[in-house]
C-alpha positions in Angstrom: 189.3 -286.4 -136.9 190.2 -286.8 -140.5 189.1 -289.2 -143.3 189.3 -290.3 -147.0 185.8 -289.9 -148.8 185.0 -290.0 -152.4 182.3 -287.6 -152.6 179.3 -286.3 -151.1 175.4 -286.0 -152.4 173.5 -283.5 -151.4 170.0 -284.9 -151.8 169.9 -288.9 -152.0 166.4 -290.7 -152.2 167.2 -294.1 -152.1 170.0 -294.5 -149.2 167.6 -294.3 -146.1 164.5 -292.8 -145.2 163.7 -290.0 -146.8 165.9 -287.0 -148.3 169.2 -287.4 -147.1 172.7 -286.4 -147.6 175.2 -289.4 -148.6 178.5 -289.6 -147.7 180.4 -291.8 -149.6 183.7 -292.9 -147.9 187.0 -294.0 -149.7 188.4 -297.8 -149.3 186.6 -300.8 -149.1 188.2 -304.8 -148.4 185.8 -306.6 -150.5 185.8 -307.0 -154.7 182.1 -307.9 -155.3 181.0 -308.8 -159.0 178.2 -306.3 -158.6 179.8 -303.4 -157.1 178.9 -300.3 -158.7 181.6 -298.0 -157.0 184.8 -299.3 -158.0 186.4 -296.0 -157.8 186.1 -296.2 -154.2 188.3 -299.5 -153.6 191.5 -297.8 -153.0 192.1 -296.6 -149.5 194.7 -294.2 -150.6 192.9 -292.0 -153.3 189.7 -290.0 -152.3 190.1 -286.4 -150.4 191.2 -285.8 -146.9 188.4 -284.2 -144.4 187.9 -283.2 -141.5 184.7 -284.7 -139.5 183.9 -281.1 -138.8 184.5 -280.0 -142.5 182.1 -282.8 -143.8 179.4 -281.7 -141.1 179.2 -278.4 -141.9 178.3 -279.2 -145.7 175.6 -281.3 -144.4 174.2 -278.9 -142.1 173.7 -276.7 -145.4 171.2 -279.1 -146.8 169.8 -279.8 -143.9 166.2 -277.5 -144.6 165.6 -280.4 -147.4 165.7 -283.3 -144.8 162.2 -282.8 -143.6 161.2 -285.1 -140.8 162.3 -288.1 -142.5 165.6 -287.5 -143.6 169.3 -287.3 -142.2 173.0 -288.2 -143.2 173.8 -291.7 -144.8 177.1 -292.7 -144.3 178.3 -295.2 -147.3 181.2 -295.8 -149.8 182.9 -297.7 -150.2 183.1 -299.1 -147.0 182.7 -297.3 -143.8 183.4 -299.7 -141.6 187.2 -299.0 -142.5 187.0 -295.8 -140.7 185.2 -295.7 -137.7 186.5 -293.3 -135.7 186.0 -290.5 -138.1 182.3 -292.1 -139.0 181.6 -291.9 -135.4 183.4 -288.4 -135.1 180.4 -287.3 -137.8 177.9 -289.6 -136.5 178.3 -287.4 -132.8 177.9 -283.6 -134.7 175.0 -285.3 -136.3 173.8 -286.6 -132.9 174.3 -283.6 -130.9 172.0 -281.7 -133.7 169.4 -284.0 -133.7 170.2 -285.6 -137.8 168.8 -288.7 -138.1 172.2 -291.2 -138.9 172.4 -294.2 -141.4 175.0 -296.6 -142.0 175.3 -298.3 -145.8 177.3 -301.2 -145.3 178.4 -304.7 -145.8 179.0 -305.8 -142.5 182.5 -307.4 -143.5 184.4 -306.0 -140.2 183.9 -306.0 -136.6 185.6 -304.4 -134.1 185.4 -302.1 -130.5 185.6 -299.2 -132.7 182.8 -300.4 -134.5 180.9 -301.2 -131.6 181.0 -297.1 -130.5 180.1 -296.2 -133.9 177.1 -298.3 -133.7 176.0 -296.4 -130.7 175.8 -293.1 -132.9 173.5 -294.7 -135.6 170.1 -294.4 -136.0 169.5 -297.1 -138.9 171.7 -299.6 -140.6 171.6 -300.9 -143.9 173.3 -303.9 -144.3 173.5 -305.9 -147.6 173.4 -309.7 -147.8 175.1 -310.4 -151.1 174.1 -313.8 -151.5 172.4 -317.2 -149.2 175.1 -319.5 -149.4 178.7 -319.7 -148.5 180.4 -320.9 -150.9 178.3 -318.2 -153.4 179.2 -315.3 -150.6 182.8 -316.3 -150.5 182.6 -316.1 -155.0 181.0 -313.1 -155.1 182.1 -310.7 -152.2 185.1 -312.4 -151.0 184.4 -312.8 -147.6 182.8 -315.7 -145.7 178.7 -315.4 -145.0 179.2 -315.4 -140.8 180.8 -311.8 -141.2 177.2 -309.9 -142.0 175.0 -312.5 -140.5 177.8 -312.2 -137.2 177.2 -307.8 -137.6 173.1 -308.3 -137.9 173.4 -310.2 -134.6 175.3 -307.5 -133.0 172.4 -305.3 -134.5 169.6 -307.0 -133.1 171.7 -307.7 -129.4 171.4 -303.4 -129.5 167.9 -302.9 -131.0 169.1 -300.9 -133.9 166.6 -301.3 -137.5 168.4 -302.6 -140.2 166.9 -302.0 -144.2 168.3 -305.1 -145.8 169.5 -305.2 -149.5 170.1 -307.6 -151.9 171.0 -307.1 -155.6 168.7 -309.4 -157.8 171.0 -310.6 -160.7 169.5 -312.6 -163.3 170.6 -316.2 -163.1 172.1 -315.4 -159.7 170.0 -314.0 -157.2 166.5 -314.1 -159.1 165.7 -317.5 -158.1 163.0 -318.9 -155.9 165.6 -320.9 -153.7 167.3 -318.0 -153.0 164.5 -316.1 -151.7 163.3 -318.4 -149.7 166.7 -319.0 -147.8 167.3 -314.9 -147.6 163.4 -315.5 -145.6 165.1 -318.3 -143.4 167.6 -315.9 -142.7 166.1 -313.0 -141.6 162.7 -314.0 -140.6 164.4 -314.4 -136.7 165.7 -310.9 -136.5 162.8 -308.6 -135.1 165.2 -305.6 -135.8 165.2 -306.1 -139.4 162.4 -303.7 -140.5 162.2 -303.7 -144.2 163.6 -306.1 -147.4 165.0 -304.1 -150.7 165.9 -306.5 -153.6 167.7 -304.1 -155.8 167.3 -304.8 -159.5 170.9 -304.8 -160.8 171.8 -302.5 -163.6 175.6 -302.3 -165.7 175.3 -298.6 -165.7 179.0 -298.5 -163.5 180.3 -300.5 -166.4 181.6 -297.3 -168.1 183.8 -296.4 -164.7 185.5 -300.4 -165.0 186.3 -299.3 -168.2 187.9 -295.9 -167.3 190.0 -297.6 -164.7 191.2 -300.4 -166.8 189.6 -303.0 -165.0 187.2 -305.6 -165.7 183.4 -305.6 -165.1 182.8 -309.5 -163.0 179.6 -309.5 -163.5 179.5 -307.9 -167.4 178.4 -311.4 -168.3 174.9 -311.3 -166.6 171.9 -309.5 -168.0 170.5 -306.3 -166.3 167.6 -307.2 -164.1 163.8 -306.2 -165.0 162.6 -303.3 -162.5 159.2 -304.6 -162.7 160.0 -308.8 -162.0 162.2 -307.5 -159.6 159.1 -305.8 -157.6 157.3 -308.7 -157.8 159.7 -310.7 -156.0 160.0 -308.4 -153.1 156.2 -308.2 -152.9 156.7 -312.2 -152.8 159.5 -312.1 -150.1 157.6 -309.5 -147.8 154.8 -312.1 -148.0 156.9 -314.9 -146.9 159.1 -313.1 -144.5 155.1 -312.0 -142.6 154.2 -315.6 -142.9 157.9 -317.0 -141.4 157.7 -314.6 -138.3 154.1 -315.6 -138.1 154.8 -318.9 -137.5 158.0 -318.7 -134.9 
């Protein structure tokens, strides 16, 4: 089974538990102001692997993994190729590597469905807490991840959920305390990052002639952003406390 990726990373620390490989697919269906791989949009660039080409690379870094770590499977978006995620998602299987899926949770189909089946972990972002600010940002509605976290907790499987705190966007107290509404029901959702947004990608806009959406918002504050997901955590304990 082959596929488009973009490139691979041999030893992530911040896409899953701990030292993983990341495999970061080619093609993605959403535009989000935020996105900080815009040289993965388009389906047609990117190289073309094989499943078994890609798995062999990652069983070469597999001595750094340690008991914690495994493949992550991002992009892009993945969810654009399933059968070749689920084609590397099985050689990781049958070996025993732990499997996460980076994702937005824009698509759903039976395809999708079996791929699930070979994942260990998910994480899912939840770009924004309202429709009409989903719909601006991402360009899809709201129901498509909240629709893919139900599927996840129907099948048990943990979800990390992110969100990227923008100032003047996503940094307010409202917002928070909806995301908490949100996801205080779903048991499978084991841990909250807010992701302190940075314009660091801003040089690749500029190299592919294309304009930065969210240029015009400040870079978020690493350390307010920690306090706000000490805050969240607090709430989301309290909310599941009290259903």
């Amino acid at each position: 089974m082959t596929g488009k990726i973009h490139s691979i990373q041999s030893l992530g620390t911040v896409d899953g538990p701990g030292v993983r490989t990341v495999v970061f697919t080619q093609g993605c269906p959403l535009r989000c102001g935020c996105c900080h791989n815009p040289d993965t949009w388009d389906p047609d660039a990117g190289e073309t692997v094989e499943a078994e080409e890609v798995f062999a690379r990652i069983r070469r870094f597999r001595p750094y993994f340690g008991p914690q770590g495994g493949v992550t499977l991002s992009g892009g978006e993945p969810l654009l190729q399933p059968e070749f995620a689920a084609a590397l998602f099985s050689l990781c299987r049958v070996e025993g590597i732990h499997t996460a899926l980076d994702t937005s949770g824009c698509l759903w189909n039976g395809k999708i469905e079996f791929l699930l089946s070979l994942t260990s972990l998910v994480l899912l972002d939840i770009k924004q807490t309202t429709e009409e600010a989903y719909r601006a940002c991402a360009g899809c509605s709201m129901e498509a991840p909240l629709r893919f976290l139900r599927e996840l907790e129907a099948r048990r499987i943990p979800v990390w959920i992110r969100q990227v705190i923008v100032p003047g966007l996503t940094d307010t107290a409202e917002n928070l305390e909806r995301l908490c509404s949100l996801l205080a029901p779903f048991r499978c959702v084991q841990k909250v990052e807010l992701l302190p947004f940075h314009k660091v990608c801003a040089v690749k806009y500029e190299k592919l002639g294309i304009p930065f959406p969210f240029d015009c918002y400040p870079a978020a504050d690493p350390a307010e952003t920690a306090k706000m997901q000490q805050k969240l955590e607090a709430a989301l304990a309290q909310a599941r406390k009290e259903l």
